[in-house]
C-alpha angles and dihedrals in degrees: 000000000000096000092058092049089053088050095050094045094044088050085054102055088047102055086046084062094044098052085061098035117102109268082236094055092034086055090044099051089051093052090044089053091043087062101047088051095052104043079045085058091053100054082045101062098032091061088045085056090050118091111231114254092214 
């Protein structure tokens, strides 16, 4: 629960940011997050794919 509370306020201080923030910077923060998420899905699913050694 709060987890979820720290999410919600942390998403609402972002998109206060972002509703000030430049469209250009606004576009590039999202691609540059985009990124982060999907390299973070790769490795993901790589180390899933991976038997365990122990």
């Amino acid at each position: 629960m709060l987890f979820l509370v720290a999410a919600l306020l942390l998403l609402g201080v972002v998109l206060g940011t972002v509703a000030h923030a430049p469209l250009s910077f606004t576009v590039v923060a999202a691609v540059v997050i985009g990124v982060w998420l999907a390299v973070f899905a790769v490795r993901e699913r790589r180390g899933r794919r991976r038997p365990t050694a122990g």
